[in-house]
PyMOL Python script that loads the backbone (N, CA, C, O; Angstrom):
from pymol import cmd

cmd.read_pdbstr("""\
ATOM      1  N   UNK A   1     119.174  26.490  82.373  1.00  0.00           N
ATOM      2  CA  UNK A   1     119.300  27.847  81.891  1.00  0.00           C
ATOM      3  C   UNK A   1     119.351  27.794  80.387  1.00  0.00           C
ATOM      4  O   UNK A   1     120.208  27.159  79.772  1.00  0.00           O
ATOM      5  N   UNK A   2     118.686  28.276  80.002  1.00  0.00           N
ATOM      6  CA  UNK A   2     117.392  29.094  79.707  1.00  0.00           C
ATOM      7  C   UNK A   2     116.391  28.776  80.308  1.00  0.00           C
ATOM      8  O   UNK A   2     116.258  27.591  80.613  1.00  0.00           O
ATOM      9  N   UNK A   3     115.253  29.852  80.705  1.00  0.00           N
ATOM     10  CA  UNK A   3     113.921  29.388  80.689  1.00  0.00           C
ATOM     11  C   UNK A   3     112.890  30.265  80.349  1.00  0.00           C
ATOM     12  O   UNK A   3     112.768  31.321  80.969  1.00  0.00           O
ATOM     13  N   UNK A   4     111.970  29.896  79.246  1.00  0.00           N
ATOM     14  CA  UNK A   4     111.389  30.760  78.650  1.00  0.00           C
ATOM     15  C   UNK A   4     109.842  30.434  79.182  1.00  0.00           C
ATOM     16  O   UNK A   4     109.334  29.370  78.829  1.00  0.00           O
ATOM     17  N   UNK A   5     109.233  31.181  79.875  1.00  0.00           N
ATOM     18  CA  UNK A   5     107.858  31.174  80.020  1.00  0.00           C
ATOM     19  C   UNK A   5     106.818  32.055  79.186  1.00  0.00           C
ATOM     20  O   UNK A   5     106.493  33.190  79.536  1.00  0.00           O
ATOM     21  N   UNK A   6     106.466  31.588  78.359  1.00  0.00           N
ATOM     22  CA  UNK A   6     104.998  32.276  77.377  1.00  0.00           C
ATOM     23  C   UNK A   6     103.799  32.397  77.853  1.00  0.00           C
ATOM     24  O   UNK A   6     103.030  31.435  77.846  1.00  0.00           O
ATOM     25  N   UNK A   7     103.425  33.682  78.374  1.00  0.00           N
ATOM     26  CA  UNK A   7     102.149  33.976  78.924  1.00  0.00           C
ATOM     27  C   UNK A   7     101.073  34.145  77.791  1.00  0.00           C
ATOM     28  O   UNK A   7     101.530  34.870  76.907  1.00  0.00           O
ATOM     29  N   UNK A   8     100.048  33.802  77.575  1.00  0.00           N
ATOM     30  CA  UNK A   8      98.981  33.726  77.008  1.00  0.00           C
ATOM     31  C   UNK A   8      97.424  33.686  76.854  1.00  0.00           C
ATOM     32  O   UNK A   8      97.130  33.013  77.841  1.00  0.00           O
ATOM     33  N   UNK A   9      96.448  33.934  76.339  1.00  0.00           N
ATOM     34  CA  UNK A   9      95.536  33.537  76.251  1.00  0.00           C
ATOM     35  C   UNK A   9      94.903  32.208  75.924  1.00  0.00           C
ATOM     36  O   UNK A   9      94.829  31.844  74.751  1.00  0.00           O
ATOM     37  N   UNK A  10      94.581  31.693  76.615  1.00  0.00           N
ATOM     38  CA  UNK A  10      93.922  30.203  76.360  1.00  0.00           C
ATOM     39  C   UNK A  10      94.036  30.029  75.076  1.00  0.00           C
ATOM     40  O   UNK A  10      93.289  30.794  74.466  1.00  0.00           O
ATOM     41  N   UNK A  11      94.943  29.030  74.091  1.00  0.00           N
ATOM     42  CA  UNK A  11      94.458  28.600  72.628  1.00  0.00           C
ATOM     43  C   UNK A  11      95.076  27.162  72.659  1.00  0.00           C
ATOM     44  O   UNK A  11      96.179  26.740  73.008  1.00  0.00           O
ATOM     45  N   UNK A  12      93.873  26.532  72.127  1.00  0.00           N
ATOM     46  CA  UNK A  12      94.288  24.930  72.141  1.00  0.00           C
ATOM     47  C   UNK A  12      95.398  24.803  71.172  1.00  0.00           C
ATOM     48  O   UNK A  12      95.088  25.669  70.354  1.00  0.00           O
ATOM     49  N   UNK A  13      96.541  24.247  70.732  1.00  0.00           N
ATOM     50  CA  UNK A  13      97.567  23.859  70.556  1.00  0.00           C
ATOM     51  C   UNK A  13      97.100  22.614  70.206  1.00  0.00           C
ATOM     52  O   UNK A  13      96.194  21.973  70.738  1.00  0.00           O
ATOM     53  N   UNK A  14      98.020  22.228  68.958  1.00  0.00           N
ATOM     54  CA  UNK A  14      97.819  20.703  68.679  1.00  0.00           C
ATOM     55  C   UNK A  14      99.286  20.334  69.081  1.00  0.00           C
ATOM     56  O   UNK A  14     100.209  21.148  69.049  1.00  0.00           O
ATOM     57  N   UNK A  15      99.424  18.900  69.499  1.00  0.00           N
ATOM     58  CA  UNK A  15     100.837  18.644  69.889  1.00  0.00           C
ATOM     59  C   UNK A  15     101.919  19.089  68.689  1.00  0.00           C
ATOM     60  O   UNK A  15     103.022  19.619  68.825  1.00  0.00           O
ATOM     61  N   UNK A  16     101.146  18.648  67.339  1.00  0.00           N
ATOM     62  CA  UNK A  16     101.996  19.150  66.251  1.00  0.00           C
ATOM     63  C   UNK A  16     102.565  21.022  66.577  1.00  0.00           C
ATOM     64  O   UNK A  16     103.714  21.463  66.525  1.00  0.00           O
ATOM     65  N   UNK A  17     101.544  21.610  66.831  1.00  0.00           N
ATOM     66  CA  UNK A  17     102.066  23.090  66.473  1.00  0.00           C
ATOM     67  C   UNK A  17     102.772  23.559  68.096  1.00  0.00           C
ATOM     68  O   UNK A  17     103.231  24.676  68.336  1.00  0.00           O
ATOM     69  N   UNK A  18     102.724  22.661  68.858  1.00  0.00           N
ATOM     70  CA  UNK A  18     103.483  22.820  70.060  1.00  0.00           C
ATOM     71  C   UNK A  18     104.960  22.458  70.224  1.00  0.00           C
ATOM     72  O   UNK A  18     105.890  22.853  70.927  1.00  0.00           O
ATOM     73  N   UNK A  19     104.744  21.373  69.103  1.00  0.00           N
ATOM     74  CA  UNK A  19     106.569  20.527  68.900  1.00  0.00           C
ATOM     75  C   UNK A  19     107.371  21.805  67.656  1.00  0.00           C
ATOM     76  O   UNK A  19     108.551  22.036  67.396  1.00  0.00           O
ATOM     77  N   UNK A  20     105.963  22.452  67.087  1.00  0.00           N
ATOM     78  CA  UNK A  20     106.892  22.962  66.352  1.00  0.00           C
ATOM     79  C   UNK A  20     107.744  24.632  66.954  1.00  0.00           C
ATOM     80  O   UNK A  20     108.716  25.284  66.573  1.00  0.00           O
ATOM     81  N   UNK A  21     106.696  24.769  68.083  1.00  0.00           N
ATOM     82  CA  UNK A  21     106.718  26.147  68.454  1.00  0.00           C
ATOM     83  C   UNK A  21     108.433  25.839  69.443  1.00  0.00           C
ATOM     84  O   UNK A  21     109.379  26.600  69.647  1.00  0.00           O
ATOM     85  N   UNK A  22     108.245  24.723  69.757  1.00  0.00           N
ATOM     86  CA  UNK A  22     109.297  24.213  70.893  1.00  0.00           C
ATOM     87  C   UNK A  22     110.296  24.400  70.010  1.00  0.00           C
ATOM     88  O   UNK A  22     111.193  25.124  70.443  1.00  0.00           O
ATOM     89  N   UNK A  23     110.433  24.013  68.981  1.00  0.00           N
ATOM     90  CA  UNK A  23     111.882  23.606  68.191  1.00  0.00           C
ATOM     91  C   UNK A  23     111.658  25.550  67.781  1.00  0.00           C
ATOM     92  O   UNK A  23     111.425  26.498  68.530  1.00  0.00           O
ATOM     93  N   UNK A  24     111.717  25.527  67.349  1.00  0.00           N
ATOM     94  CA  UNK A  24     111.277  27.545  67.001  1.00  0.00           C
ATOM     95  C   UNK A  24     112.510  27.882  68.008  1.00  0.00           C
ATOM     96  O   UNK A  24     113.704  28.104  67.803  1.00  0.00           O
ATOM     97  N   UNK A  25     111.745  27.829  69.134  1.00  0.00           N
ATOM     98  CA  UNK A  25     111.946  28.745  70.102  1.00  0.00           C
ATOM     99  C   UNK A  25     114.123  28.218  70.906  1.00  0.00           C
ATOM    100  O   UNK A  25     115.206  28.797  70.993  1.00  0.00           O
ATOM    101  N   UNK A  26     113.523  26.803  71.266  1.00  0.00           N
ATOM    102  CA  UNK A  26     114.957  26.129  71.382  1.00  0.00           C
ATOM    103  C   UNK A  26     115.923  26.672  70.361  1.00  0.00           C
ATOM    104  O   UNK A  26     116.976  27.165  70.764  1.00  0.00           O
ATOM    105  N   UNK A  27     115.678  26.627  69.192  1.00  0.00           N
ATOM    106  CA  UNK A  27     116.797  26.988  68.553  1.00  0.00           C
ATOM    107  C   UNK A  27     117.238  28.373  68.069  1.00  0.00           C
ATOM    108  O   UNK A  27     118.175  28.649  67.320  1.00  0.00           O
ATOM    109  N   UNK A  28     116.208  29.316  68.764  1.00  0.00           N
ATOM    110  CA  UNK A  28     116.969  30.960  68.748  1.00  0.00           C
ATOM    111  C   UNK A  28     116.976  31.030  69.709  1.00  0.00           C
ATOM    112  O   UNK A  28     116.973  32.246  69.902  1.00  0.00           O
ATOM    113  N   UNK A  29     116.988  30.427  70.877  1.00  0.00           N
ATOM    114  CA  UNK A  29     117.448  30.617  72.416  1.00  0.00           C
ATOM    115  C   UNK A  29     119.038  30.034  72.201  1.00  0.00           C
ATOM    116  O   UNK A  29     119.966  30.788  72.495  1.00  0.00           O
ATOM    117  N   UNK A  30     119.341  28.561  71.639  1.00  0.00           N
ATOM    118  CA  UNK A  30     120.313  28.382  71.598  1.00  0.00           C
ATOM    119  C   UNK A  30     121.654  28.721  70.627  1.00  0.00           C
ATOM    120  O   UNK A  30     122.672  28.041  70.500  1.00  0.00           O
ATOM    121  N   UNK A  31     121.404  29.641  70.167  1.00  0.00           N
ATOM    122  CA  UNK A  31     121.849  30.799  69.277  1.00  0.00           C
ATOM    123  C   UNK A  31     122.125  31.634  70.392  1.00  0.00           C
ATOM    124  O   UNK A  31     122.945  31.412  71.283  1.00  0.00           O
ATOM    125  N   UNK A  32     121.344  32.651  70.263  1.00  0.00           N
ATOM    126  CA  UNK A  32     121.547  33.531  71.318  1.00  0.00           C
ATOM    127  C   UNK A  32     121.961  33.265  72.088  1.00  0.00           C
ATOM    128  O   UNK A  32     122.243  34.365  72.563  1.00  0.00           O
ATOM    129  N   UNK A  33     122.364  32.463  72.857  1.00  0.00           N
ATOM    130  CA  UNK A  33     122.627  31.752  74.449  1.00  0.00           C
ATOM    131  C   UNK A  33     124.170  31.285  74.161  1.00  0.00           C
ATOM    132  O   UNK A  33     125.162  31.711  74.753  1.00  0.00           O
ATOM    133  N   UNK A  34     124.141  30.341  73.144  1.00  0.00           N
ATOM    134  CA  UNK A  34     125.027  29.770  72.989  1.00  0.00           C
ATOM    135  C   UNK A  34     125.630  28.231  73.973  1.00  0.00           C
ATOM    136  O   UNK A  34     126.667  27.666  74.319  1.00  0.00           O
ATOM    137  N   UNK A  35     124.002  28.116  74.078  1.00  0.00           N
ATOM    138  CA  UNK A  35     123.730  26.936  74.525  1.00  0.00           C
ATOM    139  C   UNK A  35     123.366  25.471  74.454  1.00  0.00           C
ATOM    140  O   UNK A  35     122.856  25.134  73.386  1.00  0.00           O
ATOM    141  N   UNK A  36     123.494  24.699  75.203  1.00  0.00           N
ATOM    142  CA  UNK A  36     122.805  23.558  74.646  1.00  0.00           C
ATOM    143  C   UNK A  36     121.564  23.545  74.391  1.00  0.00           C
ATOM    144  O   UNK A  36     120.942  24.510  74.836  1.00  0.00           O
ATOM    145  N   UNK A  37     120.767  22.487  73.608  1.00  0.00           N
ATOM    146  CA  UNK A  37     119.301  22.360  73.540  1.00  0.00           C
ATOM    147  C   UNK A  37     118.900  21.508  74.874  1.00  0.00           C
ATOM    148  O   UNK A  37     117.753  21.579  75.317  1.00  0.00           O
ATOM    149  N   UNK A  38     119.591  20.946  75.304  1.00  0.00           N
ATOM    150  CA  UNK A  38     119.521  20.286  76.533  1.00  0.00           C
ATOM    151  C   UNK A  38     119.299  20.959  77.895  1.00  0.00           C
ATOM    152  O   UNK A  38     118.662  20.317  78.730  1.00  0.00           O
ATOM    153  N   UNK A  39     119.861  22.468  78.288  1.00  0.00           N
ATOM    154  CA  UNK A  39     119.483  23.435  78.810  1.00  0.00           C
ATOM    155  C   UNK A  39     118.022  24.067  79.103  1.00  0.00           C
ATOM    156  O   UNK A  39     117.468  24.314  80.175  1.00  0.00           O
ATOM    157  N   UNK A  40     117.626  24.230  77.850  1.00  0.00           N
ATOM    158  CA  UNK A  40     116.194  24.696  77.718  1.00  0.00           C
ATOM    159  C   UNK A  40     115.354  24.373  78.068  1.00  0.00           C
ATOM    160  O   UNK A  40     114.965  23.262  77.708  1.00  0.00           O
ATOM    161  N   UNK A  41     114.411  25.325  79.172  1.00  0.00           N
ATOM    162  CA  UNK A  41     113.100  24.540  78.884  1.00  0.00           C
ATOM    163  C   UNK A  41     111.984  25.899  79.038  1.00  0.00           C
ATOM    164  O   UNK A  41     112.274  27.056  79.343  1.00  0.00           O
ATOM    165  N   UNK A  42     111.000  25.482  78.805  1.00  0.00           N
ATOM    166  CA  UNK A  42     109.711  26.027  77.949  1.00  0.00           C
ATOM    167  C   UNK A  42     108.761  25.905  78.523  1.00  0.00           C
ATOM    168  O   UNK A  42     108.655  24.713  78.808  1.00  0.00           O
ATOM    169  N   UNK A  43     107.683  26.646  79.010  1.00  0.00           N
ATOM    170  CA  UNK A  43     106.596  27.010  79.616  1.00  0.00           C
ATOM    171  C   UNK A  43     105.916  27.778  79.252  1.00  0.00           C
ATOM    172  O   UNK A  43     106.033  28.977  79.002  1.00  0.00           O
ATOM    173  N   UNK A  44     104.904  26.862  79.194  1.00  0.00           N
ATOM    174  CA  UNK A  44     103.455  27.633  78.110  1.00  0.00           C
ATOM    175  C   UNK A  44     102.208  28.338  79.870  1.00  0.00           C
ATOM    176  O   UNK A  44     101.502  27.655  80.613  1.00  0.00           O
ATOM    177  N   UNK A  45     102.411  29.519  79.885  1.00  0.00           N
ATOM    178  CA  UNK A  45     101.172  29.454  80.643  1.00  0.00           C
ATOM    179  C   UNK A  45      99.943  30.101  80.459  1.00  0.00           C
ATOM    180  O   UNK A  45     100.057  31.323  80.354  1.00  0.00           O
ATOM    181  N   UNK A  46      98.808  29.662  80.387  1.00  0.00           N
ATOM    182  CA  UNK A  46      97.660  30.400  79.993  1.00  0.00           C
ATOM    183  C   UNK A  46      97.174  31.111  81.175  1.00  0.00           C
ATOM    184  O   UNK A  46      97.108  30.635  82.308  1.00  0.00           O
ATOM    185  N   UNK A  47      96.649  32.957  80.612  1.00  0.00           N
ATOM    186  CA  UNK A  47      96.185  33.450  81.552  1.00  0.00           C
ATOM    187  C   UNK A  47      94.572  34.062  80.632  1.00  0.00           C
ATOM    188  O   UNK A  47      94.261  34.384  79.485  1.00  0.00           O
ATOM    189  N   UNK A  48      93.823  33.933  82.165  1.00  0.00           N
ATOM    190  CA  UNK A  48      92.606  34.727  81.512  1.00  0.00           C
ATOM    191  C   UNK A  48      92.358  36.201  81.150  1.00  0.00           C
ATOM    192  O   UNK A  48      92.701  37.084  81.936  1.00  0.00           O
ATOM    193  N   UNK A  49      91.854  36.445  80.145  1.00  0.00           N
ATOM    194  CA  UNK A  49      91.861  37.584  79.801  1.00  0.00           C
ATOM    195  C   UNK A  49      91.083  38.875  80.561  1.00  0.00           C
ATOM    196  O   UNK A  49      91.107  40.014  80.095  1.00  0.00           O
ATOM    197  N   UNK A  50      90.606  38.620  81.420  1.00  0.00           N
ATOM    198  CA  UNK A  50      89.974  39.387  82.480  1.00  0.00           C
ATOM    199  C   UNK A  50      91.282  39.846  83.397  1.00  0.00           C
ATOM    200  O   UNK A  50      91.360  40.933  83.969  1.00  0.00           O
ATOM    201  N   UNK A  51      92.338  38.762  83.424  1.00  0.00           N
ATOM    202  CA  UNK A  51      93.287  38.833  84.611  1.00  0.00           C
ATOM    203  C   UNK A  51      94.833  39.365  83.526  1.00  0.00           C
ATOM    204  O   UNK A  51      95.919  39.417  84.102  1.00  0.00           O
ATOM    205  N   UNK A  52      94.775  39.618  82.431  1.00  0.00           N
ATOM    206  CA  UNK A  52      95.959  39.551  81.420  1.00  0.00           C
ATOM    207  C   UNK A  52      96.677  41.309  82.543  1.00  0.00           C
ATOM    208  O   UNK A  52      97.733  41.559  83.124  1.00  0.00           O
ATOM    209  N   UNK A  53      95.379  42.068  82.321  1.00  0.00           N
ATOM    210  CA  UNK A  53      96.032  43.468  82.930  1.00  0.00           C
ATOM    211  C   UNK A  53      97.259  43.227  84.148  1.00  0.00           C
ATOM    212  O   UNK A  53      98.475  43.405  84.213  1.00  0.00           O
ATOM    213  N   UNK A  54      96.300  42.772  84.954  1.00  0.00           N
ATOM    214  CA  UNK A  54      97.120  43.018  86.759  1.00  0.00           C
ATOM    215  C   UNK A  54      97.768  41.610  86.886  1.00  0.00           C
ATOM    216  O   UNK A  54      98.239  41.444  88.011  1.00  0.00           O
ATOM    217  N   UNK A  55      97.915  40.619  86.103  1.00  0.00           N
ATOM    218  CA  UNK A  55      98.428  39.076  86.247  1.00  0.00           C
ATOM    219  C   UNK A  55      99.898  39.497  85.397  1.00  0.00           C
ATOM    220  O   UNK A  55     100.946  39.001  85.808  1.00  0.00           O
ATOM    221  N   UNK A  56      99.921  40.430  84.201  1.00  0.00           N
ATOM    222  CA  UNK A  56     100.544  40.495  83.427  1.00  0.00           C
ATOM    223  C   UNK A  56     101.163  41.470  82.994  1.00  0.00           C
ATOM    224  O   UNK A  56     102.373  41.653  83.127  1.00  0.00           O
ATOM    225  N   UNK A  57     100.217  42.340  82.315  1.00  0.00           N
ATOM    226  CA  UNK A  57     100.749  43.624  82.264  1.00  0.00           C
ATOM    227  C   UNK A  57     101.547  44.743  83.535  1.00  0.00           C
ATOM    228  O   UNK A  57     102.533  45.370  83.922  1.00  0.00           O
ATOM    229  N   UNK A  58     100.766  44.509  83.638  1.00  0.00           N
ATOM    230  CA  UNK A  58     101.412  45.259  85.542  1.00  0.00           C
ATOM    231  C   UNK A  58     102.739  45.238  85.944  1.00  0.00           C
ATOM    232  O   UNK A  58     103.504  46.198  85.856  1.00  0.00           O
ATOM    233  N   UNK A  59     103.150  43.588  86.609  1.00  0.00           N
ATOM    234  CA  UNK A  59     103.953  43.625  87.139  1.00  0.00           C
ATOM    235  C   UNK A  59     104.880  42.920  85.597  1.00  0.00           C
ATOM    236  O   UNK A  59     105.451  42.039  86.240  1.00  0.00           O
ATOM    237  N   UNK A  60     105.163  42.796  84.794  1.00  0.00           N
ATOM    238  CA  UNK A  60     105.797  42.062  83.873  1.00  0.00           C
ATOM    239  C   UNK A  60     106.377  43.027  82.930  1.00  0.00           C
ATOM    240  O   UNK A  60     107.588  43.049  82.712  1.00  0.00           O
ATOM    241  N   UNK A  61     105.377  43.985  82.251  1.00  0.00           N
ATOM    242  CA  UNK A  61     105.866  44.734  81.344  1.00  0.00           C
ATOM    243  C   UNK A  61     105.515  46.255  81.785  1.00  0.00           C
ATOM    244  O   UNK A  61     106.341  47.126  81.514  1.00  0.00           O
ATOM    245  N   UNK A  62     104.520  46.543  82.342  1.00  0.00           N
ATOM    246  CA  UNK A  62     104.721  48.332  82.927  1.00  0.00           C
ATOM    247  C   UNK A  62     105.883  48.142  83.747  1.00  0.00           C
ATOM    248  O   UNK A  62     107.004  48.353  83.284  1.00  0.00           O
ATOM    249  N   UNK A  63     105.704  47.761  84.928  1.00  0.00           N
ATOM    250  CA  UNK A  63     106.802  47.400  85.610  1.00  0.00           C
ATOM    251  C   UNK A  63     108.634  47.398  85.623  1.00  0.00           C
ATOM    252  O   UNK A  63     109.465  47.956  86.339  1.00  0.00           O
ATOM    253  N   UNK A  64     108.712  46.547  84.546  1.00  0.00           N
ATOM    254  CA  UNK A  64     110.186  45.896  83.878  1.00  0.00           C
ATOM    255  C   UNK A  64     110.499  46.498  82.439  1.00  0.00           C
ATOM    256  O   UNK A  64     111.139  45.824  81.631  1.00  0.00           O
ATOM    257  N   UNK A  65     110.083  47.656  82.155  1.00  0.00           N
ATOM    258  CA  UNK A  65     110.587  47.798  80.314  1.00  0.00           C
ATOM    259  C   UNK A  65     111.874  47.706  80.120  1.00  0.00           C
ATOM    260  O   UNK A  65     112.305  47.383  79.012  1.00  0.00           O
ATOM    261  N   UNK A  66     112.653  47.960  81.113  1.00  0.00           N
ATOM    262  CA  UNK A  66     114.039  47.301  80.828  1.00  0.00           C
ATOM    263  C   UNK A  66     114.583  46.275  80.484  1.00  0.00           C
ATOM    264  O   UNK A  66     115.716  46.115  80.029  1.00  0.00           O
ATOM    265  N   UNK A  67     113.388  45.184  80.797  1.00  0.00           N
ATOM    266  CA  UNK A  67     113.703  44.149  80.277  1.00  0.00           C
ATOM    267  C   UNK A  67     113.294  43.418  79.122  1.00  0.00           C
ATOM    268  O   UNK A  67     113.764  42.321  78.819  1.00  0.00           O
ATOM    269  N   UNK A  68     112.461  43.998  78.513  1.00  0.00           N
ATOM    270  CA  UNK A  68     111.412  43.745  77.173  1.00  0.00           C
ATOM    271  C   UNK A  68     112.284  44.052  76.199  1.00  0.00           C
ATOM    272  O   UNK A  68     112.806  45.145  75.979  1.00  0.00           O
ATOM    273  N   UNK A  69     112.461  42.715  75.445  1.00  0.00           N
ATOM    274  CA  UNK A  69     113.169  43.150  74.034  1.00  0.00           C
ATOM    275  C   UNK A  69     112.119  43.219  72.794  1.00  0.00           C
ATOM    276  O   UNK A  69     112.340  43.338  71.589  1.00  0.00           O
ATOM    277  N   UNK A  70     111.030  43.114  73.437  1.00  0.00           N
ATOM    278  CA  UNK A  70     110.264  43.817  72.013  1.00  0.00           C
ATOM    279  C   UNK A  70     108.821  43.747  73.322  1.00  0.00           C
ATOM    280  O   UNK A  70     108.384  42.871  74.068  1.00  0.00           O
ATOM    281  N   UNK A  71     108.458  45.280  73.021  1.00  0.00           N
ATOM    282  CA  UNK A  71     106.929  45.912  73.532  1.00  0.00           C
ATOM    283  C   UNK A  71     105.858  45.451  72.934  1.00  0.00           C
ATOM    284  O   UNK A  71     105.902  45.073  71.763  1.00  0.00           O
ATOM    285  N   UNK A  72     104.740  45.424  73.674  1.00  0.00           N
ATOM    286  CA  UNK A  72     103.357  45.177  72.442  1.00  0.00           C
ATOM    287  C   UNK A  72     103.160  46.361  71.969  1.00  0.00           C
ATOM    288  O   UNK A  72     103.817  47.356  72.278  1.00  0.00           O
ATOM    289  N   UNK A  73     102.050  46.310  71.029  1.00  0.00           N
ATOM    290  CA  UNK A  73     101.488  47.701  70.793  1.00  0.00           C
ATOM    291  C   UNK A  73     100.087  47.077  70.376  1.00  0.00           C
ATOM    292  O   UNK A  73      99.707  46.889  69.220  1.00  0.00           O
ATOM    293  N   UNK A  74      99.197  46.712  71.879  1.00  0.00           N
ATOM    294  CA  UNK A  74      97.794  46.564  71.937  1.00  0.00           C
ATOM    295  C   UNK A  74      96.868  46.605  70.522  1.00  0.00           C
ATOM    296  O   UNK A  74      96.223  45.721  69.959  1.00  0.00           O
ATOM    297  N   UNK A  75      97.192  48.641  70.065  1.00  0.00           N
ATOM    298  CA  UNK A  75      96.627  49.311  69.528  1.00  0.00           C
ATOM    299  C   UNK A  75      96.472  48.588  68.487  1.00  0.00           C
ATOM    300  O   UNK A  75      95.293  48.327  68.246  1.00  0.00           O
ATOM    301  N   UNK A  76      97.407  48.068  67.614  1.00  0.00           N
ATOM    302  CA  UNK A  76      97.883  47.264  66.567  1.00  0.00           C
ATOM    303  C   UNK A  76      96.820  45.878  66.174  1.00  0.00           C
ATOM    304  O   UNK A  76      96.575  45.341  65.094  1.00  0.00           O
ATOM    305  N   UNK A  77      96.391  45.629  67.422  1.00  0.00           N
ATOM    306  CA  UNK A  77      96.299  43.711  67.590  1.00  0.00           C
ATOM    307  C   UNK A  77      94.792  43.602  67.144  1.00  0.00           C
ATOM    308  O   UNK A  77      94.242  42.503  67.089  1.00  0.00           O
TER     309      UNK A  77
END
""", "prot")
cmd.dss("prot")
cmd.show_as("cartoon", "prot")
cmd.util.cbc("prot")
cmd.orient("prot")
């Protein structure tokens, strides 16, 4: 406990910008949490962008806004 899963679009990652995204993320989880770093773990999953709507949007964020601490705003991107 924690577990953070990152849904995404396919982007190659170099191990460098993956170790760095890891340490990023570990250490405002373990802030917030007030947890160990030992706790954490991290899941990168890539989704296709044909499938982002009904894989993702759907049931994740139309679905759950109660649980979204920050919304997209598509329009923006």
């Amino acid at each position: 406990m924690p577990h953070v899963i990152i849904k995404h679009f396919a982007a190659p990652l170099t191990a460098e910008q993956q170790a760095t995204l890891c340490e990023a993320i570990t250490r405002s989880v373990t802030q917030a949490f007030g947890c160990s770093q030992h706790a954490v773990s991290i899941a990168l999953r890539p989704v296709a962008p044909d499938d982002w709507h009904s894989s993702v949007f759907v049931p994740d964020i139309q679905t759950h806004p109660q649980e979204l601490i920050k919304s997209p705003d598509y329009s923006a991107a």
